[in-house]
C-alpha positions in Angstrom: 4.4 0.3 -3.7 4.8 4.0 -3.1 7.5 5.7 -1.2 6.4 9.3 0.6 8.9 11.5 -0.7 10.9 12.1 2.3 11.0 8.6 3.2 12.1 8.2 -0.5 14.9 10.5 -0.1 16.3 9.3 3.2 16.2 5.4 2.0 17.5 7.1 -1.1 20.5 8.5 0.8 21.1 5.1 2.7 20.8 3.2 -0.5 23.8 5.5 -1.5 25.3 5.3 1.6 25.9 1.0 0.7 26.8 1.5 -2.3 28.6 4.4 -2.8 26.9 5.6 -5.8 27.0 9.0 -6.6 23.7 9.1 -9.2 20.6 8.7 -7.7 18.4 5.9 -9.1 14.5 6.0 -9.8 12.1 4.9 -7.4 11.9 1.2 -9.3 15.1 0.4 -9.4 15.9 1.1 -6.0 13.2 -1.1 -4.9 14.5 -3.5 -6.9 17.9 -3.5 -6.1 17.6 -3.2 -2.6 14.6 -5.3 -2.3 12.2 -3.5 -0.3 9.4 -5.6 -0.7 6.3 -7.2 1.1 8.3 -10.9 1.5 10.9 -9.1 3.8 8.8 -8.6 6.4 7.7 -12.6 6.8 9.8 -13.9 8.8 8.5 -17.0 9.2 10.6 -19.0 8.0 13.8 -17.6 8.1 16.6 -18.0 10.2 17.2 -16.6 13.1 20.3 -15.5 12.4 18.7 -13.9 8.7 16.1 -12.3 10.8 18.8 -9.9 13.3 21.0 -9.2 10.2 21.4 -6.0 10.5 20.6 -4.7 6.8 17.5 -6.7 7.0 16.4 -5.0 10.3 16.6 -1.9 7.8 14.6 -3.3 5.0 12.0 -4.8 7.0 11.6 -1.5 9.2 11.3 0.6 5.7 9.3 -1.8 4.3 6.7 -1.6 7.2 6.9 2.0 6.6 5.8 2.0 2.9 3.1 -0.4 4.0 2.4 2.1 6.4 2.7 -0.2 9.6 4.9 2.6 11.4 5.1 0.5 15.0 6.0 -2.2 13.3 8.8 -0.4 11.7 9.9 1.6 15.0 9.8 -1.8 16.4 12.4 -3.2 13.7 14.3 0.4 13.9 15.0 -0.1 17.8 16.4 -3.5 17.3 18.6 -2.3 15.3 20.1 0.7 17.2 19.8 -1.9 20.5 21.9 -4.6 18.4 24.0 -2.8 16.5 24.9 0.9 18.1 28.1 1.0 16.6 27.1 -0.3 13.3 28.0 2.4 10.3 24.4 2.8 9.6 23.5 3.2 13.6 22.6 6.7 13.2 20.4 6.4 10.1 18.6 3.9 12.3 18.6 6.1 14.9 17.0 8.6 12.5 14.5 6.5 11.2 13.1 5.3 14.6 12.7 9.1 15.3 11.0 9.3 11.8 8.5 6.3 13.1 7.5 7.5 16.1 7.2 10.7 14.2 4.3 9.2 11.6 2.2 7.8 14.5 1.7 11.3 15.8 -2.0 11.5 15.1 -3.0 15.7 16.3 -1.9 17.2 19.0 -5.0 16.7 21.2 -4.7 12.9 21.9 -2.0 10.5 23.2 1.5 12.7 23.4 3.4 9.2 24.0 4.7 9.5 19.8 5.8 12.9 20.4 7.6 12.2 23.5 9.3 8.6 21.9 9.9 10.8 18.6 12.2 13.6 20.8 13.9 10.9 22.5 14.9 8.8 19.4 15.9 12.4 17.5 17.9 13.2 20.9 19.7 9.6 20.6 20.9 10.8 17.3 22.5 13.9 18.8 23.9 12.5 21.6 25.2 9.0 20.5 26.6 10.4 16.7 26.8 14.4 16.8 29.3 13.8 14.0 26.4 12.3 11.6 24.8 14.1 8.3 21.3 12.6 10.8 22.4 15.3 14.0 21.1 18.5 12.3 18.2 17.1 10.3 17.4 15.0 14.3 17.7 18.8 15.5 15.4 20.7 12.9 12.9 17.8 13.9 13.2 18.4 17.6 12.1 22.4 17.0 8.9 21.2 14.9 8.0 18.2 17.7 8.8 20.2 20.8 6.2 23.3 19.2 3.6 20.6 18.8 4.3 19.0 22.6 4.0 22.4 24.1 1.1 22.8 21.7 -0.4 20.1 23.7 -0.1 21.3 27.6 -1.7 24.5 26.4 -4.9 22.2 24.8 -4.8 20.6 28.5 -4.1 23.6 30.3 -6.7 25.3 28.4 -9.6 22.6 29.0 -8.2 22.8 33.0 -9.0 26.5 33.1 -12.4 25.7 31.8 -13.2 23.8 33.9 -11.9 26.0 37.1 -9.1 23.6 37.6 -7.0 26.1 38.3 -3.9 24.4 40.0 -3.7 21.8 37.3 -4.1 24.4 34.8 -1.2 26.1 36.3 1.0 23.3 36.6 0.5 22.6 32.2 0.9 26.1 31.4 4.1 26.5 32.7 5.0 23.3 31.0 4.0 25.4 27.6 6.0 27.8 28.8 9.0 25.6 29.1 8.6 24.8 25.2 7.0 27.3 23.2 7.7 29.2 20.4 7.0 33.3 20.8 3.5 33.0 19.6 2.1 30.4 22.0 4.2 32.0 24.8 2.2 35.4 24.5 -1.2 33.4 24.8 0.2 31.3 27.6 1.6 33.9 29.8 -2.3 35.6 29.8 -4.0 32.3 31.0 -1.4 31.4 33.4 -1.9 34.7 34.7 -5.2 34.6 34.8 -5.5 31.3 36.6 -3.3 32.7 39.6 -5.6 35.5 39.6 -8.6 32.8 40.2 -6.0 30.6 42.1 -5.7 33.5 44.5 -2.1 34.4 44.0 -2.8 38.2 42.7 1.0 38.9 42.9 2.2 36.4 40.6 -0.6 37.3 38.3 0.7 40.9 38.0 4.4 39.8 37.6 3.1 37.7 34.9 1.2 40.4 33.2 4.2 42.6 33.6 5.8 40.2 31.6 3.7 40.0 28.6 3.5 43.6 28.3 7.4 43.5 28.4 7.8 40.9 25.5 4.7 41.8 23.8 3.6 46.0 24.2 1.0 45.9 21.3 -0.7 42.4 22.6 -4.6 42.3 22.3 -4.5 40.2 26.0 -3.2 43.5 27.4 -6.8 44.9 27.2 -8.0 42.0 29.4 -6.1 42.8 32.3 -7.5 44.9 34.7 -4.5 44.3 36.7 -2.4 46.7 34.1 -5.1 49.2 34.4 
């Protein structure tokens, strides 16, 4: 079996973590030594108490994830963190449920459930162990999820506007505007001022105009607004 490399360095790092090594090993003898391997994950006839061991939650839920069963391993993940929250290796299970949800994001246009569970399991790693090496690597993920949930109300917002849905365009383009990044935001703030234009609401439209010229002087959308004129 294959490990993707960043699931090979953080098992990597946990792997350390029990031992306290200090030289990394290669790919097979970590799998061999910490036996991540397709029998874990049959649990049918082990014990009960075998199956809630904590360090066997964590090789089952990474060995789902090399089969590439990423539910399954969220699934073992969350046991863990819901077992054992004050466990040493709580916030690397924290982490790696995040990581999960994280793989079963398929694009940005379809079910935004992953994303959502993803920033919620990365949030549980700030929250419940800010002191963890996991906190800032949780945070960097947040950024890159939070881009590709507002990503998504603009999709929706875009397909309402379309469709001269205008009040429920409104209502996902100020979501965007809650989470993008400066790029999206100059895009957004033209559509959602164009919608209260079509909405009726002329005066927030112009406010909102006034605002992209203020953040962005040299946008192309500034030509499409009569309401600058």
């Amino acid at each position: 079996m294959v490990l993707f490399p960043a699931r090979q360095a953080i098992f990597i790092g946990l792997f350390l973590f029990l031992t306290g090594c200090t030289t990394p090993l290669d790919q097979s003898g970590l799998l061999k030594l910490t036996h991540v391997d397709e029998e874990i994950v049959d649990v049918s006839g082990q014990e009960t108490e075998n199956i809630y061991d904590p360090l066997n939650l964590l090789k089952r839920g990474e060995a789902y994830g090399v089969k590439g069963d990423h539910q399954a391993a969220s699934e073992e993940y969350k046991r863990f963190v819901t077992l054992y929250p004050f466990h040493r290796l709580a916030p690397f299970a924290q982490y790696a449920l995040g990581s999960s949800y994280a793989h079963q994001i398929t694009t940005i246009d379809r079910d935004p459930t992953p994303i959502e569970e993803a920033i919620a399991a990365f949030n549980g790693v700030i929250s419940r162990y800010p002191e963890s090496l996991y906190a800032p690597k949780a945070a960097e993920k947040i950024k890159v999820l939070t881009q590709q949930q507002a990503e998504h109300e603009f999709l929706i917002g875009h397909f309402y506007f379309k469709k001269k849905a205008y009040p429920a365009a409104i209502a996902r383009f100020e979501k965007t505007m809650a989470q993008a990044d400066s790029a999206l935001t100059e895009k957004t703030l033209y559509y959602l001022g164009q919608s209260h234009v079509r909405n009726g609401n002329i005066e927030k439209a112009r406010l909102l105009f006034l605002d992209l010229r203020t953040r962005y002087p040299h946008s192309t959308y500034l030509l499409q607004n009569d309401l600058l004129q």
